[in-house]
N, C-alpha and C positions, 0 to 999 in steps of 0.2 A: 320705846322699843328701839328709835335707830342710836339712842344712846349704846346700849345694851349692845347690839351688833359694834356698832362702833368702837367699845370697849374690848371687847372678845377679840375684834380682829387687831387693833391693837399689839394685845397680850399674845396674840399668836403670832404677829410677825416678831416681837421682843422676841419669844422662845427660839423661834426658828432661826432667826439670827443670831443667838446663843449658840445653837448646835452647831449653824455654819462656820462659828470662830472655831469651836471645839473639835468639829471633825474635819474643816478642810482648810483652816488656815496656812499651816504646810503646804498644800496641794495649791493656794491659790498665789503664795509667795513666787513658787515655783512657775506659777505659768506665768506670772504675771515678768519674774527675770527672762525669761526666754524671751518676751515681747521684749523687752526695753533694753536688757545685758546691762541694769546696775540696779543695786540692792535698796539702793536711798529713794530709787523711782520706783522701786517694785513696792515697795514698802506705803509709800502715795497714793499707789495707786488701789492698792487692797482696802485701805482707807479712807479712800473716797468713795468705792463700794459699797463698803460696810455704809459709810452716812447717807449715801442714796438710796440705802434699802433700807435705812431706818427712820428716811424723811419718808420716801414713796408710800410706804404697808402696802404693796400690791397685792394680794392674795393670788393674782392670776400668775404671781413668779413663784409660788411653793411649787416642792417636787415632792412627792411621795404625803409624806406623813410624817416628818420628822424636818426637814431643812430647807434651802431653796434649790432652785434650778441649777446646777453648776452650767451647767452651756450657758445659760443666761450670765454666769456672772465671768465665766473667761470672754466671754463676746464682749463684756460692758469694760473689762480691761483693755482689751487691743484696741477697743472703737477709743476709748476715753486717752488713753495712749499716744494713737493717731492725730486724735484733734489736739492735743497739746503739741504735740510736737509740728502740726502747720501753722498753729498759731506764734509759736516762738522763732519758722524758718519764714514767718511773715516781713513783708519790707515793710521797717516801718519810717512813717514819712514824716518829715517834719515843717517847719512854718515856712523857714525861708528858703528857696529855693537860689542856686548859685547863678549869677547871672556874669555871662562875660560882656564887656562892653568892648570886646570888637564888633557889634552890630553898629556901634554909634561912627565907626570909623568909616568913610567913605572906600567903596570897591575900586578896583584897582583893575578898570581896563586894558590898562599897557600890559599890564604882566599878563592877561589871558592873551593877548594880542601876541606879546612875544614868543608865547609856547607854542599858539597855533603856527605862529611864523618857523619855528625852530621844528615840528612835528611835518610840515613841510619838506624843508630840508634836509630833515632825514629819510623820506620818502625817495626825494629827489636825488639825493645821493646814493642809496641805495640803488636806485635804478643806473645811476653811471655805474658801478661799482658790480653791475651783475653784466654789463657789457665788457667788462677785463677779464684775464683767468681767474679773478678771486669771485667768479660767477658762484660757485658752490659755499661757501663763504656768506658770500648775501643772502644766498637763499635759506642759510641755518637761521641765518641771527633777523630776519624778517620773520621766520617761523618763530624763532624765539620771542621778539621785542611783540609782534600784533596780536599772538594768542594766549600771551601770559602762562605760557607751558616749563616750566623746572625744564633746569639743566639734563635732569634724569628725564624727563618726559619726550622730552627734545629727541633724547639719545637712542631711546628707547622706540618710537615712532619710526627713525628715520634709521635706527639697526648700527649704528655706531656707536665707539665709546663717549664715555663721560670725555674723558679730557681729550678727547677730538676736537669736542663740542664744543667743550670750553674755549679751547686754543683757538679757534674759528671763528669765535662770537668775539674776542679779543682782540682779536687782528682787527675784526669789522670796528670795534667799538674803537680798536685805539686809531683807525684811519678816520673816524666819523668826529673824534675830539678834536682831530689834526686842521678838519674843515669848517666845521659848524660851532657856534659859542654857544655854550650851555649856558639857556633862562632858567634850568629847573634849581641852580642851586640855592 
């Protein structure tokens, strides 16, 4: 007897899936471009439909009396779609991994040492430098240098121009070269 069932359904999902090539192949090329926007993937993908509804036989996917569901079969294109396409914007990893061997190189105190010294100094200078008339002056390019704010941010905060700003951060920066030796190079 579950032969018998077993056969019938079968032969009814074969039919049904005759009529679905016959009556909505067209329709499902179409949806299937609209998901992807190329013809060689729409074409895949209609095809891979067709072989999952001809491996499955589900009988709970007929629609009516004649074909299957079409909701079910535009859903099983966008979904199948989607997972190809995370699968191929997947990273993929490989064995060796790049290793730099500046680890093996010993750290370099002096130079932390000389920046903190040099970070100093421009504290310190800056503080002489807001006791002259270029007090206005120090207080741009201190605004500037401690809060990491653009030229325009700068300008814009404090209601003057760009090349106010500029011109003001320059003077400070080129009197602060004239004093202090630069470790950052």
């Amino acid at each position: 007897m579950s032969n018998e069932v077993t056969g019938s359904i079968e032969t009814e999902c074969s039919r049904r899936l005759t009529n679905l090539f016959i009556q909505s192949n067209t329709w499902l090329l179409k949806v299937a471009y609209n998901v992807c926007k190329s013809y060689e993937t729409s074409e895949d993908l209609v095809q891979e439909l067709y072989e999952y509804l001809h491996n499955k036989k589900n009988p709970k996917l007929f629609f009516k009396d004649d074909s299957y569901n079409l909701i079910y079969c535009m859903k099983f294109i966008k979904h199948r779609f989607i997972n190809k396409t995370k699968k191929l914007n997947r990273i993929k990893y490989i064995g060796e991994i790049y290793c730099d061997n500046s680890a093996e190189e010993t750290y370099d105190i002096d130079y932390d040492l000389a920046v903190e010294e040099a970070y100093k100094n421009v504290k310190e200078e800056l503080e002489h430098i807001k006791k002259t008339k270029d007090f206005a002056s120090a207080m741009l390019y201190e605004r500037y240098w401690f809060t990491d704010d653009t030229l325009d941010e700068v300008a814009s905060k404090i209601k003057i121009s760009k090349s106010t700003t500029f011109l003001q951060i320059k003077k400070v920066r080129n009197r602060l070269k004239s004093v202090i030796d630069n470790p950052f190079k």
